[in-house]
N, C-alpha and C positions, 0 to 999 in steps of 0.2 A: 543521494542528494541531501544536502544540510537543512535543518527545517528551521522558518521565525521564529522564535518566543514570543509570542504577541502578549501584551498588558490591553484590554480595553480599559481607561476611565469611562464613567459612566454607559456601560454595557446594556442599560437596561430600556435606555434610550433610545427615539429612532434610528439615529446612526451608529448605537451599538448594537440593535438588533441586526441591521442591514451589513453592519463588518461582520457580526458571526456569522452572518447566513451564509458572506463570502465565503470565509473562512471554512464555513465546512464543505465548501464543493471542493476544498482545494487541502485534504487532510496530507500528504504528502510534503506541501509545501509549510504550509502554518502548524505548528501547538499554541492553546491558548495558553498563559504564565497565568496572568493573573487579571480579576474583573474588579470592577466598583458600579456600586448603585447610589442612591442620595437615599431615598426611603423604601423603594421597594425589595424587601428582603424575598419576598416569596418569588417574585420574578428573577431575581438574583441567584435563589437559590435552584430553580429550575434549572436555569443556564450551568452551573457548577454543574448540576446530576447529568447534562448533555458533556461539557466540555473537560470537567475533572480538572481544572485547574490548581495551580499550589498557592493561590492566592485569593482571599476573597477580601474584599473590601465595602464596610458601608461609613456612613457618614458618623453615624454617631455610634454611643458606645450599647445603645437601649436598640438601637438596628442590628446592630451586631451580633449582639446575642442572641435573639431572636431564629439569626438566619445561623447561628452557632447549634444552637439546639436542632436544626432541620437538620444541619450538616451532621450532625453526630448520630442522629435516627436513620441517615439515608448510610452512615458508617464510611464516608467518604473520609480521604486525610487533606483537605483542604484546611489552608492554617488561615481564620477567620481575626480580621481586625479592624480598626475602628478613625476615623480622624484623619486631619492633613498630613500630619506625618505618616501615615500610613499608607497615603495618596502619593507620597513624594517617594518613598519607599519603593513600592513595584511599578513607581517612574521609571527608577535608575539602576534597580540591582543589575548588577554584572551581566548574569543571567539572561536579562531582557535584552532582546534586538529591537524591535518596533514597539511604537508606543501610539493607540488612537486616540487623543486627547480630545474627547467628545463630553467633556462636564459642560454643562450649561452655566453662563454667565461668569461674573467676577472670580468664583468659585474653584472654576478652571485654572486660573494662570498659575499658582504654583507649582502644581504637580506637571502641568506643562513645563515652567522653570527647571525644574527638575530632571526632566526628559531632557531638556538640553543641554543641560550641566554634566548629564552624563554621558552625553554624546552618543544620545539613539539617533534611530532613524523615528522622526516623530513626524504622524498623520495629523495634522493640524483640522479640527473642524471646530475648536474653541476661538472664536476670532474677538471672543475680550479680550482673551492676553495680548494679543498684538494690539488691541485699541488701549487698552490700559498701560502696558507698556512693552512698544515695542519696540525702543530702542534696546530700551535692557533686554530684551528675549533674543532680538537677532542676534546682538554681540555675544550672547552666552552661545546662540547657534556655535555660529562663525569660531569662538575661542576654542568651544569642545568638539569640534570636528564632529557636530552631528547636523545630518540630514533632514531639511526640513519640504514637506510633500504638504502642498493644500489641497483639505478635503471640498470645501464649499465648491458650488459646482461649477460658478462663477471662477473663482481663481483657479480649480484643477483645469477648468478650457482655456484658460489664457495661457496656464503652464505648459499644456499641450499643445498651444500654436505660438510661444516666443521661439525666437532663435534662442540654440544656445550659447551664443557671441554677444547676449544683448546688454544692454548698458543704458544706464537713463541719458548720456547724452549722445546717443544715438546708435550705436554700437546694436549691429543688426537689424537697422533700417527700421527701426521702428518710430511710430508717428507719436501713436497715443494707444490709449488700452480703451474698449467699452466693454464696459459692465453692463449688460442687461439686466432687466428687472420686469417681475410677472405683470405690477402695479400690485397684486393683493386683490382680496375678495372687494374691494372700495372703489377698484380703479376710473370707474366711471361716476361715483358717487359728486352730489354738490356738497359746499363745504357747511351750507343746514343741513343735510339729510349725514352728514357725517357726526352731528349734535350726540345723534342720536341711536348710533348703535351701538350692540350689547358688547361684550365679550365672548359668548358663543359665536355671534356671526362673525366676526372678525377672527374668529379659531377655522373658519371653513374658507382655507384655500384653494383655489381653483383649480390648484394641477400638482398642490405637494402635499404629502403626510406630514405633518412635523410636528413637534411640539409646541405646545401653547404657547409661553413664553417667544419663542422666536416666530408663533404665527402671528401672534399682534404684532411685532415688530415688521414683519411682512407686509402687514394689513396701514401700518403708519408709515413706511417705507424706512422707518428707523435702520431696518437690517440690510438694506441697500447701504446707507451711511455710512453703517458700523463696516459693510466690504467694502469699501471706500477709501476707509483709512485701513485697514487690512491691504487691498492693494498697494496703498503708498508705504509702508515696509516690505513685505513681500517681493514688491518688482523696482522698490527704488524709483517710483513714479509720482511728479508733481502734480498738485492738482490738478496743474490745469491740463497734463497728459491723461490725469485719467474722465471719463464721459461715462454719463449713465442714460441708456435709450431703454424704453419700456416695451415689450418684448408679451402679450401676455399667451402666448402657447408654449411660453416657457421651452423651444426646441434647441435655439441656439441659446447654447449658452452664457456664451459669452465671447468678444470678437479681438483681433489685433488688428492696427492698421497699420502699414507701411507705408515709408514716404517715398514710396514707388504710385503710389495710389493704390496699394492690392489690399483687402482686409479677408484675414483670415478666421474662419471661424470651428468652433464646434459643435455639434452636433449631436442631438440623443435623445431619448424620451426620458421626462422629468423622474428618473430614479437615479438615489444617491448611490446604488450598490453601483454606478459606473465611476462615478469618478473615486469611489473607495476600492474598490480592482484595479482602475489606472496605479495609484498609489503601493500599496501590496503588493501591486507585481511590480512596479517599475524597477527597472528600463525595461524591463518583459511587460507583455499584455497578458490578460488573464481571464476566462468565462466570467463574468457575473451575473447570468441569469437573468440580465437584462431583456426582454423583448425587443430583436431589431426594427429600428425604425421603421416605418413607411412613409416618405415622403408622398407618392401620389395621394395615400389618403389624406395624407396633413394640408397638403394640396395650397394652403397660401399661407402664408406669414405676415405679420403686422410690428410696426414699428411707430413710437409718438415719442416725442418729447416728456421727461416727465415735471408736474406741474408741482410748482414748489408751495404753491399759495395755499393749494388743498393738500400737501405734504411737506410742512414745514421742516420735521425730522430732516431729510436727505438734505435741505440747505443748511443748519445747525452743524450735518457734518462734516462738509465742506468747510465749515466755516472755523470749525478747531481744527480742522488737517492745516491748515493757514496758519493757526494763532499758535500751535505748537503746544510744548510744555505737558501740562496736567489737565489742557482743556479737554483731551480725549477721555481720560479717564472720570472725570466730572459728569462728562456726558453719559456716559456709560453708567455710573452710579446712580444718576437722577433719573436716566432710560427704568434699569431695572426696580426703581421703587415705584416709580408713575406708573409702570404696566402690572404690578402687584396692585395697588389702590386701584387700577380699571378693572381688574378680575374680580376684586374685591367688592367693584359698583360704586365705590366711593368718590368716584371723578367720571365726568364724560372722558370719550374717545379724544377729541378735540386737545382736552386740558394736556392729556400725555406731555406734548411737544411744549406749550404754555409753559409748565412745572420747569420741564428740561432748560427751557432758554432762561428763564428767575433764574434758579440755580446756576448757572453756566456766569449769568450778571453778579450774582451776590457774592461767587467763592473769586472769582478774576482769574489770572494765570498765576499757577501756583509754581517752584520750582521740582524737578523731578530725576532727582539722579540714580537714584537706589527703588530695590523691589519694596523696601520697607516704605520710603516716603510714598510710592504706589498706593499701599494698603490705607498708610494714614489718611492719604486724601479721598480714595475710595469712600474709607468710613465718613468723613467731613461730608464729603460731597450728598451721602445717604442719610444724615443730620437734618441739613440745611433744604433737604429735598423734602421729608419726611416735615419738618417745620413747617415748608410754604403748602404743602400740599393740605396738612390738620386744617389751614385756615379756607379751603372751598368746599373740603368733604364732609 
């Protein structure tokens, strides 16, 4: 039997700790190629002394070394390197089959570009580069004949319940897509008592691990948004096909409906190593170590409407999925500074979405053809964020 060369980006991560966990019930099928960390060298370098990869990757050149010197004391021949290009690198070598593109934020998309340029099979759980751009990411799909799998649990359930005849105008009976959503550690909150919480609380999700960064976005429902327009490339769905219901036992994950009246859903207990084994193995199924459900104990389910008034984020992205162009990416850039200044203390909870919609008013619709004007407007957009924000913090 032929085995992966799996690349994780950002390995060090939730969802790259939860792919290699896969990964090692399944040594037969997977070798690891090559990993990357952003800063932590020592966890990075653990992983190498488990997985012996030919590749290691950190973010800068001062990480690098660092995790160079471990690698040479542990007398491993891991070839240790540093930067984007180095990212973009054991994207695409030959060598590589799969690629889990699990960088956090803006940070992600090119090495993701990358992966598709060279026509992998890429585990998608970076869903800026599809906010940021993703018209240019599907067409690079689509040109390079590479395989694109969503990791987020959200779009691996909807993957798993389209037909595969479907089409956005109608092609396998489909109605509309729901995206479910936990609500966040907030969900019940008023929109004064939301004044005033910290950033630790808003890091303690009700039913997921994950990291900080995308748990305030949880916590503002920003990361419902951000799957949102992820959806709208992904499955070639308008907005007004796609619906977000709030879901907070997190079991279904996410629902299809047909205009038969039937909605079909999935199913599972809130761990990522399931919808990362769907992927990995597909079209095969694969162990992930998951615990099987129990429905009798889960015993009831709940569904609400989610409230835009107390979660501005989720109408903001709606509202670029509409307006097109470089509003995505805007959003996205003023998203990740506002939730840096909340970690920071610098700004209430509140202000996040506030910052977000200024900025979205100040820069307007920019045009967007290429990954380069991407980057440019990213950086503007993280300017002009950074600008309006100096003046409440």
């Amino acid at each position: 039997m032929t085995t992966q060369n799996i690349t994780v980006l950002g390995s060090t991560g939730s969802i790259g700790k939860s792919t290699l966990d896969v990964v090692a019930r399944h040594p037969e099928k997977f070798t690891v190629f090559a990993l990357s960390a952003n800063t932590q060298h020592e966890a990075l370098l653990e992983q190498c002394l488990k997985f012996r990869p030919k590749y290691a990757v950190m973010r800068d050149e001062s990480g690098a070394q660092r995790l160079r010197e471990g690698i040479v004391r542990a007398g491993l021949n891991t070839e240790v390197e540093s930067g984007v290009a180095a990212l973009e690198k054991i994207a695409s070598l030959p060598e590589v089959d799969t690629v889990m593109a699990a960088i956090v934020g803006a940070a992600g998309m090119q090495p993701a570009l990358a992966a598709a340029r060279g026509g992998k099979r890429i585990l998608l759980a970076n869903k800026e580069t599809l906010v940021m751009a993703g018209q240019l990411f599907m067409d690079a799909v689509r040109e390079n004949g590479a395989v694109l799998l969503p990791i987020d649990s959200e779009h691996n359930a909807i993957f798993q319940v389209l037909p595969r005849n479907y089409t956005r105008d109608g092609g396998g009976g489909v109605k509309r897509i729901l995206l479910t959503a936990s609500g966040g550690p907030f969900r019940s909150f008023s929109r004064e008592a939301l004044e005033h919480v910290t950033p630790d609380e808003a890091c303690r999700h009700p039913n997921w691990v994950m990291g900080r960064k995308i748990s305030i976005d949880s916590a503002t429902m920003m990361n419902k948004g951000l799957e949102v327009i992820e959806a709208h490339w992904l499955f070639n769905a308008g907005a007004d096909q796609i619906r977000v219901v709030v879901h907070p036992e997190s079991i279904i994950h996410s629902m299809v409906e047909y205009i038969d009246g039937s909605i079909l859903a999935q199913l599972g207990n809130p761990d990522m190593r399931t919808p990362i084994a769907y992927a990995l193995g597909f079209p095969q199924r694969i162990d992930s170590g998951v615990e099987s459900l129990d429905l009798c104990r889960i015993a009831t389910l709940h569904f609400e409407e989610p409230d835009l008034s107390r979660f501005p984020c989720l109408a903001l992205a709606f509202q670029v999925l509409k307006a097109g162009g470089s509003a995505a990416t805007i959003l996205n850039a003023a998203n990740e500074v506002a939730v840096q200044y909340f970690f920071e203390k610098r700004i209430r909870f509140t202000a996040i979405s506030e910052m977000i919609e200024e900025t979205l008013s100040k820069l307007g619709a920019l045009p967007l053809d290429t990954v380069e004007q991407a980057i440019e407007i990213d950086r503007m957009a993280r300017v002009a964020a950074k600008a309006l924000l100096s003046q409440v913090s």
